[in-house]
N, C-alpha and C positions, 0 to 999 in steps of 0.2 A: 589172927595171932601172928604179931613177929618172927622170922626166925632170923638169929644173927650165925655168921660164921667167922671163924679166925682165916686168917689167911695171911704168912707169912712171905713176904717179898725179899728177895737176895738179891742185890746190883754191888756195881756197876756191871762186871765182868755180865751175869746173869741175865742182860737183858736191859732194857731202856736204849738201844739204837732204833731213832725212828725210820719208818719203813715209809718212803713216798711210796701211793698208790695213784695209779695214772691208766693210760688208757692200753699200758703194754704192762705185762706179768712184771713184778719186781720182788724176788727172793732176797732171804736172810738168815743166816743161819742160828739157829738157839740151841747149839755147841750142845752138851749133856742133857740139857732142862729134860724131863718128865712130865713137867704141866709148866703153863704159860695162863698169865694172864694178860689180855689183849683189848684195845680202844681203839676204834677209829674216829678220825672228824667227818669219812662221810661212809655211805656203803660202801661196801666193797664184798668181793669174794675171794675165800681163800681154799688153799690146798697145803697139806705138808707132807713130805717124799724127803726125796735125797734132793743133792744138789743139781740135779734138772730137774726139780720139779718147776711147774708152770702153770696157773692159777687161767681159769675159764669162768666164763659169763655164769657157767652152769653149777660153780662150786658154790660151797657152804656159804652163807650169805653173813657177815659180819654187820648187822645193824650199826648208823652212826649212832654215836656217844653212849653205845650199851657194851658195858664192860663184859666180856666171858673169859671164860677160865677153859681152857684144851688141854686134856688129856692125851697126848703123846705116845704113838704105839714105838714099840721098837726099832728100831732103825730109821727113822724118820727123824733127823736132824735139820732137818730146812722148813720152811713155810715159805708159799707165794700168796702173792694178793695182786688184784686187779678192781680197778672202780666200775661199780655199777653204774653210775651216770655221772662221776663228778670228782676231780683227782682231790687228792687228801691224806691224812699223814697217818698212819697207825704208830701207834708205841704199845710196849709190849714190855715182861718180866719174868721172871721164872718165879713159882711160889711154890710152896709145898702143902 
């Protein structure tokens, strides 16, 4: 069985700055958001922290062209990403 969900998108301000992912860490910040939802073109691996945050081989693995949605702890205003084998672009949203 199906399941569908809603999922409501807010831009510009909210989100949709693509993120190059490459073979060095590259941060962006997602300003207020609470939850994000996020695409890559290829692997990649992320982190979110503050504005040093710095994204390793060993972080959360962002599957290419599998859309997920991040939950947001508090104070965590930034996300990093770095390519698992192959640079590539993420785009990203805030939704609620």
């Amino acid at each position: 069985m199906a399941t569908n969900y809603a999922v409501q998108v807010f831009g510009p301000e909210a989100g949709g700055t693509p993120v190059t992912v490459g073979a060095a860490s590259a941060s962006q910040s997602v300003g207020s958001a609470t939850r994000i939802l996020m695409t890559s073109t290829t692997d990649c691996h992320i982190r979110f922290g503050t504005s040093s945050v710095v994204a390793v081989t060993t972080d959360w693995l962002l599957p290419a062209k599998t859309p997920v949605i991040f939950d947001i702890e508090n104070g965590k205003t930034y996300f990093a990403a770095i390519q698992d084998s192959a640079a590539g672009t993420i785009t990203w949203a805030a939704v609620q």
